[in-house]
C-alpha positions as CSV (number, residue, x, y, z in Angstrom):
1,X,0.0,0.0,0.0
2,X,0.7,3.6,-0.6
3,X,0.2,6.7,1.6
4,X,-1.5,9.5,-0.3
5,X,-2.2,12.9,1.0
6,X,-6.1,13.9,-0.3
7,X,-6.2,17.8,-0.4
8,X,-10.6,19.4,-0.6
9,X,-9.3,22.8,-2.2
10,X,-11.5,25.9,-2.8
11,X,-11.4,28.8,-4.5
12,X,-12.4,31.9,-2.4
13,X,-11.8,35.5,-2.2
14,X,-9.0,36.9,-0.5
15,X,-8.7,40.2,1.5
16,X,-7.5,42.3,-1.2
17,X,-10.4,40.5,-3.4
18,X,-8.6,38.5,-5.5
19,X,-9.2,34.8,-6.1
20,X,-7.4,32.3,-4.2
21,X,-7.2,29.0,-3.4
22,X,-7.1,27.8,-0.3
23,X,-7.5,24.1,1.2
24,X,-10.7,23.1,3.4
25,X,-9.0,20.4,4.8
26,X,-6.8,17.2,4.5
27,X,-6.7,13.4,4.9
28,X,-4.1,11.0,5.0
29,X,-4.6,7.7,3.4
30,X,-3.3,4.4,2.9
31,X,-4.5,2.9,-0.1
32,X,-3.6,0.2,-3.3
33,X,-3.6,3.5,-5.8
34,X,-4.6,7.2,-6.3
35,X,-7.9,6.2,-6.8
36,X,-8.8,4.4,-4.3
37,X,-7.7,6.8,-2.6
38,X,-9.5,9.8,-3.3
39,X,-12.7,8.0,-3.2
40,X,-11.8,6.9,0.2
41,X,-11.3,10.5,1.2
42,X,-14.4,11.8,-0.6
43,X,-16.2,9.8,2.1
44,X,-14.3,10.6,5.2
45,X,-14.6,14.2,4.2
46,X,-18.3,13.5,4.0
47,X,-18.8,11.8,6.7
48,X,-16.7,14.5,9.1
49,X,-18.4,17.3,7.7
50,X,-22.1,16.0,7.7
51,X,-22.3,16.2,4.1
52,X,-23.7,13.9,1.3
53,X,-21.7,15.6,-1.5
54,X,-17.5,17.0,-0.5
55,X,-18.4,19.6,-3.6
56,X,-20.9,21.4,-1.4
57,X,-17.8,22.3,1.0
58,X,-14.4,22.0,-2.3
59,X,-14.1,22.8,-5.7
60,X,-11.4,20.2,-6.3
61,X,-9.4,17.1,-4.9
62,X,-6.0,17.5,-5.2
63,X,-4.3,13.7,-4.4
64,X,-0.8,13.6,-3.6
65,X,1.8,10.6,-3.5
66,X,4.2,10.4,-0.7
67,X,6.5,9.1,-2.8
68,X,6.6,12.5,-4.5
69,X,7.8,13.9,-1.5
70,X,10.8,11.8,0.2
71,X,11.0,14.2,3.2
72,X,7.6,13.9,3.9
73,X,6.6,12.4,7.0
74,X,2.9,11.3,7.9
75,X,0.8,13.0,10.5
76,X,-0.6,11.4,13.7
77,X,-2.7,8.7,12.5
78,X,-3.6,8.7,8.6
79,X,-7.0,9.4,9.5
80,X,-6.2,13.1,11.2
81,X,-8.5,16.1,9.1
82,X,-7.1,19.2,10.0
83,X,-9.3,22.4,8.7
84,X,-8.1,25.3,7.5
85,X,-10.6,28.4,7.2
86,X,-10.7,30.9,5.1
87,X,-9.3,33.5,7.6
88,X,-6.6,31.0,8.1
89,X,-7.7,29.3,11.1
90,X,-7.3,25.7,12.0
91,X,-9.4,23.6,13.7
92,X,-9.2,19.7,14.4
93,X,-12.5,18.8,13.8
94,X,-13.0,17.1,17.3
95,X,-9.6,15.3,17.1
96,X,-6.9,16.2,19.8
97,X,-3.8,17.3,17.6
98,X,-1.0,18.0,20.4
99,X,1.3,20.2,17.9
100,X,-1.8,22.6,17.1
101,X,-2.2,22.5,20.6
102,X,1.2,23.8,21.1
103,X,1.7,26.3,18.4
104,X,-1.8,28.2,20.0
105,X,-0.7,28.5,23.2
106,X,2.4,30.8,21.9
């Protein structure tokens, strides 16, 4: 098995109004290909954010390969979502993340 990293971008506007992309939020998966993958993550996303559709909440899936990225070392679990707002806050969605935890408190 691989580890891919799943990536629910959106476009949105940014302070100075231009268009820019940003990502909702992130999932780390193990699966047999890119594929699999991504449709495994369509239904995590789905199922954390109370949705029947990930478009309602992302424009796009972006799926990357660990293998692209040698240096690259997996989060907690390869389940973790972390959310990213539009103002550029981040939230766990419920999970306890001890490095966000961390970087707040400075």
């Amino acid at each position: 098995m691989s580890r891919f990293l799943v990536c629910f971008m959106k476009d949105v506007l940014g302070n100075n109004g231009r268009e820019r992309e940003v990502c909702q939020s992130s999932i780390e998966i193990d699966a047999a290909d890119e594929g699999v993958a991504t449709e495994t993550a369509k239904r995590k996303f789905c199922a954390l954010q109370s949705l029947r559709d990930w478009s309602l909440h992302a424009d796009r899936i972006k799926t990357i390969s660990a293998a692209d990225f040698p240096s690259w070392t997996p989060g907690i679990d390869t389940q973790t979502v972390i959310a990213i707002g539009s103002n550029g806050s981040v939230g766990s969605r419920g999970l306890e993340i001890p490095a966000l935890r961390k970087s707040a408190a400075k």
